[in-house]
C-alpha positions in Angstrom: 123.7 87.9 108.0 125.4 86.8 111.3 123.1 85.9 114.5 122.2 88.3 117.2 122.9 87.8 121.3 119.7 88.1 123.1 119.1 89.6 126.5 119.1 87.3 130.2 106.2 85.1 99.0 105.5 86.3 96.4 106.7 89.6 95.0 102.7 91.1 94.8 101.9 90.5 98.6 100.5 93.2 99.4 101.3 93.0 103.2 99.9 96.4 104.0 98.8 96.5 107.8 96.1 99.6 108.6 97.1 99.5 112.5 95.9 103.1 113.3 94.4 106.6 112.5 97.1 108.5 110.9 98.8 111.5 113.4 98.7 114.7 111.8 101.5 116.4 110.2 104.6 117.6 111.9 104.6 121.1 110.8 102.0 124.0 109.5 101.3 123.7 105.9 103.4 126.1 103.4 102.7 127.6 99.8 105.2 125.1 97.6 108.2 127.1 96.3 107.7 129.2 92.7 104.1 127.9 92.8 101.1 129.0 93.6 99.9 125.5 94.0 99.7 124.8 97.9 102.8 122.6 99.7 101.7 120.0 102.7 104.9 119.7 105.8 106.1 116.1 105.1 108.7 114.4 107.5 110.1 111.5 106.0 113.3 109.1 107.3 115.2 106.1 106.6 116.7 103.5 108.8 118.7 100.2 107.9 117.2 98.9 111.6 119.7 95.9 111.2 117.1 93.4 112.2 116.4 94.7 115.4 119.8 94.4 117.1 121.9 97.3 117.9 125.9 98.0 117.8 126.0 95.8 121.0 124.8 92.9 118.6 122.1 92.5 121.4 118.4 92.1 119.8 116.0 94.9 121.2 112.9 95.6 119.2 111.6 97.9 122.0 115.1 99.8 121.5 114.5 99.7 117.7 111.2 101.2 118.0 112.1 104.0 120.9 115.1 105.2 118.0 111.9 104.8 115.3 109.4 107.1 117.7 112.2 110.0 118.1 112.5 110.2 114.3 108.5 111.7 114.8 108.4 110.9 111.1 105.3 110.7 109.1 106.8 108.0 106.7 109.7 106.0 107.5 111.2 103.5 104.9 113.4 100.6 106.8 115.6 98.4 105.6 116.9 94.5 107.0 114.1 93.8 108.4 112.8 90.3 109.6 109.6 88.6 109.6 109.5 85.0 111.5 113.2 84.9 109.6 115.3 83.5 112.3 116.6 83.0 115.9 118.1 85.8 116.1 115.3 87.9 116.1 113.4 85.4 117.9 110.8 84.5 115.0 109.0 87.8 115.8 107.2 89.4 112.6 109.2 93.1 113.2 107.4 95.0 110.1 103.8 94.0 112.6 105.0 94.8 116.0 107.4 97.8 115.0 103.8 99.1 113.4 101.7 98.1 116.7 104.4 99.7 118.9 104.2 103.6 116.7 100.9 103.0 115.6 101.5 103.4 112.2 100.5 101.5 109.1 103.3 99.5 107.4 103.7 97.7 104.4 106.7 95.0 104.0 108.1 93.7 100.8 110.6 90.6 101.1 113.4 90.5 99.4 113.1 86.3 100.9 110.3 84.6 101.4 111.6 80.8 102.3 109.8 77.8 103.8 108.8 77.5 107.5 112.3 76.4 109.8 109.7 73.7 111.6 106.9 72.1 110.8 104.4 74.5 112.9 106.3 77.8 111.5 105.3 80.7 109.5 107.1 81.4 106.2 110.5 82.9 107.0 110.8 86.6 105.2 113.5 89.4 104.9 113.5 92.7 103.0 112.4 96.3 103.6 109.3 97.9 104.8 107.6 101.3 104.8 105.5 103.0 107.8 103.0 105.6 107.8 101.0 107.5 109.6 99.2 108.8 106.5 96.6 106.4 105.1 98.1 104.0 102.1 96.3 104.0 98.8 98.2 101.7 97.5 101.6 99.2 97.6 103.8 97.3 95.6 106.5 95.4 95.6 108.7 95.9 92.9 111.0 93.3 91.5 115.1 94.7 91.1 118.2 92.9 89.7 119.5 91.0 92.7 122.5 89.2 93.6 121.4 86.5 96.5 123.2 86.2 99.8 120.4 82.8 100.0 122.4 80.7 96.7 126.1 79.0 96.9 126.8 80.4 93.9 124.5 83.3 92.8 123.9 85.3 89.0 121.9 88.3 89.0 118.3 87.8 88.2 115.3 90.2 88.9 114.0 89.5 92.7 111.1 91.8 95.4 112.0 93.3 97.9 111.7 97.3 96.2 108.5 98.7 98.3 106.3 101.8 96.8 103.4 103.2 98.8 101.6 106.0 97.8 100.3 107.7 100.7 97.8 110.6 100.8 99.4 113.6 102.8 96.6 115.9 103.0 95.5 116.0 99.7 99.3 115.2 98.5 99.2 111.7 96.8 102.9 110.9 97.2 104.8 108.1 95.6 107.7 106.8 98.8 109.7 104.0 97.8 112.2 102.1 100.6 115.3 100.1 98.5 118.4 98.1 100.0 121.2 97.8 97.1 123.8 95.6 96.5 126.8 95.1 99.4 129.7 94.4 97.5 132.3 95.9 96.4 131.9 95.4 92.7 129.3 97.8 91.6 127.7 96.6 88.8 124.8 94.9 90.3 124.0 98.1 92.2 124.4 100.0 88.8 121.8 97.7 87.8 119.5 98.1 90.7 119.7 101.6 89.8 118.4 101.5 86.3 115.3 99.0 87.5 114.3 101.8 90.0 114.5 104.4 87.6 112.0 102.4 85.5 109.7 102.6 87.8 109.7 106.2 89.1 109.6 106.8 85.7 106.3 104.9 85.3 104.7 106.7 88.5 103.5 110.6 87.9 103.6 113.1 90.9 105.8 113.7 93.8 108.4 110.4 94.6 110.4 110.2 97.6 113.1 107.7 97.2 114.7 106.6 100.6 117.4 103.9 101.6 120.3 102.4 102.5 122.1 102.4 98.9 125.5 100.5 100.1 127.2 103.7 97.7 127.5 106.6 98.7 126.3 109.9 96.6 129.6 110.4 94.4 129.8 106.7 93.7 129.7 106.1 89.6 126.7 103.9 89.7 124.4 105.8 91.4 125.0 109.2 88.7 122.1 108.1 86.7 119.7 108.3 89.7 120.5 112.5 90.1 118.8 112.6 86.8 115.4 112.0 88.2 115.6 112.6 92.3 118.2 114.8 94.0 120.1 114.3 97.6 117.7 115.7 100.3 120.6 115.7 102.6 124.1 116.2 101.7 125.2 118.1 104.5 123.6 115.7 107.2 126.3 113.6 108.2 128.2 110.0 107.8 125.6 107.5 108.4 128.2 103.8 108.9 129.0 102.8 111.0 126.8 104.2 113.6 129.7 104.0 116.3 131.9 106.0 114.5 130.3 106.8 111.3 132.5 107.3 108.3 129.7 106.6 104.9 127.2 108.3 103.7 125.0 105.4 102.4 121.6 105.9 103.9 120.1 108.3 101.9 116.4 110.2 101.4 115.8 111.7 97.9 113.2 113.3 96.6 111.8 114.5 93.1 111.8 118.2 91.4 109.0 120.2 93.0 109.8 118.7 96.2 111.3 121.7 98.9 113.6 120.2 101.7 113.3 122.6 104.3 115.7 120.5 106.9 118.1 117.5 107.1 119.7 115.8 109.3 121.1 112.1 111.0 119.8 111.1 113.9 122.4 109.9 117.2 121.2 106.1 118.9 122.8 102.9 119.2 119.8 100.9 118.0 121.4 99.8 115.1 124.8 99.6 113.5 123.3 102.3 110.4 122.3 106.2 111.9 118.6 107.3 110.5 118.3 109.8 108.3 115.2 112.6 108.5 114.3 115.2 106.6 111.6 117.7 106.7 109.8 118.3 103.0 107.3 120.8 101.5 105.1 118.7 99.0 102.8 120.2 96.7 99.5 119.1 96.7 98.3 119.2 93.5 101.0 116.5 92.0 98.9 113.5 90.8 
């Protein structure tokens, strides 16, 4: 994780951060597809925010947050995000002031939660977060296999850093979980990060949106088990990395039988080095 120019702890924190009323919905409700059940407009999006600094390397968090605010998204999961992690963010807690700056509620789940860099500091956290403008009934964060970027000389071993929120969307409880996978090239830790998220949709009853930036993209081998449980909300939406001339389809939103996707597409900004993804949902409400 390289630094950024700037212009002239433990895996059950519960970080959740009710900042404002939720906005209403983005579009009139709907009657949900072959049921008779009624479907609530649901606009969720994903964006690997790259800790706040932008193709230009140059740290903006009012830049972040102006790419963020376009998306007009209900729920948003983000990935690489910082929380008093470093200089080159400039200490600032981004889950808590990208939340302030939308007025939306967020919940962050570290993937690292490491000790203070001085003696006056707060606890130095990175990992993913989810916002919302829909009230949060509840939030996890769920332990995956990981391969740490913090250890010389790393084995996989279950770490945080997998955020659920449930979130009421007009009488929809909806599960939304935000995940960052595995880098490298060699996929088996991401094939096991797969099968540790299945787990725990499987656990979890009623409609699941699972967003992220999944370092594979849809046709990789390791992520073939997941299309047993979600499906790809957006396969015609466009290359996501890198932003400036985007040739992977990594960042994904995926969503759970009974869910409609009435829209899809990637969103254009220089905010980051990873394009957002958005699509527009039909939820049903009676899904428990």
């Amino acid at each position: 994780m390289p630094g950024f120019r700037r212009p002239a702890r433990a895996t059950a924190v519960l970080a959740t951060v009710l900042l404002a009323v939720a906005a209403p919905a983005t579009a009139a409700a709907a009657g949900a597809h072959g049921s008779r059940a009624p479907a609530v407009p649901m606009r969720v999006a994903t964006y690997n925010i790259h800790a706040g600094a932008g193709q230009d390397q140059v740290f903006d968090l009012d830049r972040t947050a102006a790419a963020l605010r376009a998306l007009d998204a209900d729920v948003i999961g983000l990935q690489e995000v910082d929380v008093h992690w470093g200089a080159r963010s400039e200490f600032a807690d981004e889950a808590r002031a990208l939340a302030e700056k939308l007025r939306m509620r967020v919940f962050f789940a570290p993937i690292y939660d490491l000790v203070p860099a001085g003696p006056d500091g707060e606890r130095r956290q990175y990992g993913v977060a989810v916002l919302s403008r829909h009230r949060v009934l509840h939030a996890e964060n769920h332990e995956i296999t990981r391969l740490s970027t913090q250890s010389p000389d790393p084995v996989p071993a279950p770490a945080p850093g997998f955020a659920e929120v449930v979130v009421d969307v007009r009488g929809a409880r909806v599960h939304v979980y935000s995940t960052h996978l595995d880098h490298r090239a060699d996929p088996s830790v991401r094939s096991a990060q797969v099968a540790d998220m299945l787990a725990v949709l499987s656990a979890d009853h009623g409609p699941k949106v699972l967003v992220g930036d999944f370092n594979a993209e849809p046709g990789a081998p390791e992520l073939a088990p997941l299309w047993q449980a979600v499906r790809d909300a957006a396969p015609h939406s466009g290359a996501t990395y890198p932003a400036a001339a985007p040739v992977k389809r990594i960042d994904l939103v995926t969503v759970s039988p009974g869910i409609r996707v009435t829209g899809a597409r990637t969103m254009a900004t220089e905010a980051s080095d990873h394009l957002p993804v958005v699509a527009e949902l039909r939820v049903p409400r009676r899904g428990r």
